[in-house]
C-alpha positions in Angstrom: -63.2 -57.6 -25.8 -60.2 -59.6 -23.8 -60.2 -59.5 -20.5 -56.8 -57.3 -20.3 -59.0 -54.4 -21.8 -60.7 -54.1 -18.8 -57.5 -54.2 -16.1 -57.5 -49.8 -16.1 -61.0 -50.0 -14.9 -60.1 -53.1 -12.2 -56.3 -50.9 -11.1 -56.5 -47.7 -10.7 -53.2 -47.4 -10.4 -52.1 -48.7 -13.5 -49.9 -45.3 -14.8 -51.5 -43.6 -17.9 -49.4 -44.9 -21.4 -48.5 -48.0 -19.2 -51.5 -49.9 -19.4 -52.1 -53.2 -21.8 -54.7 -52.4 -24.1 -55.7 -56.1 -24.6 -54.0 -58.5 -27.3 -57.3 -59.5 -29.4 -58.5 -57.7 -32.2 -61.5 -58.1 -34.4 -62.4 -55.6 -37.5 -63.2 -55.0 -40.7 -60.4 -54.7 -43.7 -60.2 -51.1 -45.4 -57.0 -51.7 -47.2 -54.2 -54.2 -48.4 -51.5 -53.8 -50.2 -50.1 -55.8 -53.1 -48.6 -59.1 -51.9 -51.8 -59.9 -49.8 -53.9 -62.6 -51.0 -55.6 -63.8 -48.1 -58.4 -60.9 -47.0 -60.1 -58.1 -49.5 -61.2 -54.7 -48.7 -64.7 -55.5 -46.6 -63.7 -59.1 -45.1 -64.4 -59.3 -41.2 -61.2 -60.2 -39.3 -60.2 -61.6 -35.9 -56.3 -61.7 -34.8 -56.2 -63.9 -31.7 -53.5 -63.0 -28.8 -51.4 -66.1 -30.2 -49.9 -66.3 -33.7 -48.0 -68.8 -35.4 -46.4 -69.0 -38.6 -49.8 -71.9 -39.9 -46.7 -74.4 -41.2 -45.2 -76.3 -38.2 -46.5 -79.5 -36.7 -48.3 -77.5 -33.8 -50.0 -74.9 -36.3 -51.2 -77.2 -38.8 -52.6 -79.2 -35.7 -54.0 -76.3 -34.3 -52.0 -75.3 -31.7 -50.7 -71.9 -32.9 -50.3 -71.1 -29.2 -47.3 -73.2 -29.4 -45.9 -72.7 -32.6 -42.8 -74.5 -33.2 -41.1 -71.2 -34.6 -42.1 -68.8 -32.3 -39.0 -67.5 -30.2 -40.1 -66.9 -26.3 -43.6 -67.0 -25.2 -46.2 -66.2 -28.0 -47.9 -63.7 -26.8 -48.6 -60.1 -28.6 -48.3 -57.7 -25.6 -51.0 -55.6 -26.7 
């Protein structure tokens, strides 16, 4: 659970359909489709709020919070 999950239950006033429904994700995979290679049907999953494309200098140091690629601020906005 990320902590923007909880902000409807801190603001009440936060309007209904206008509310960020966290960035974080965790599950497990049902389905893919031909060209992925990566996960199988049954594999646990996390998606972090950051991404990055896992080839620049900052994602293959770790830092895919800052990937080199990513246009604007890398965050998923929910």
């Amino acid at each position: 659970v990320c902590g923007s999950d909880l902000w409807s239950y801190r603001n009440p006033d936060i309007e209904k359909g206008h509310q960020n429904s966290g960035h974080e994700a965790i599950g497990i995979v049902e389905e893919i489709g031909e060209g992925i290679t990566t996960v199988k049907p049954g594999d646990f999953v996390i998606a972090p709020f950051t991404h990055g494309c896992g080839e620049c200098d900052a994602c293959r140091a770790g830092y895919d919070g800052t990937c080199d690629r990513h246009v604007g601020n890398n965050w998923s906005d929910g």
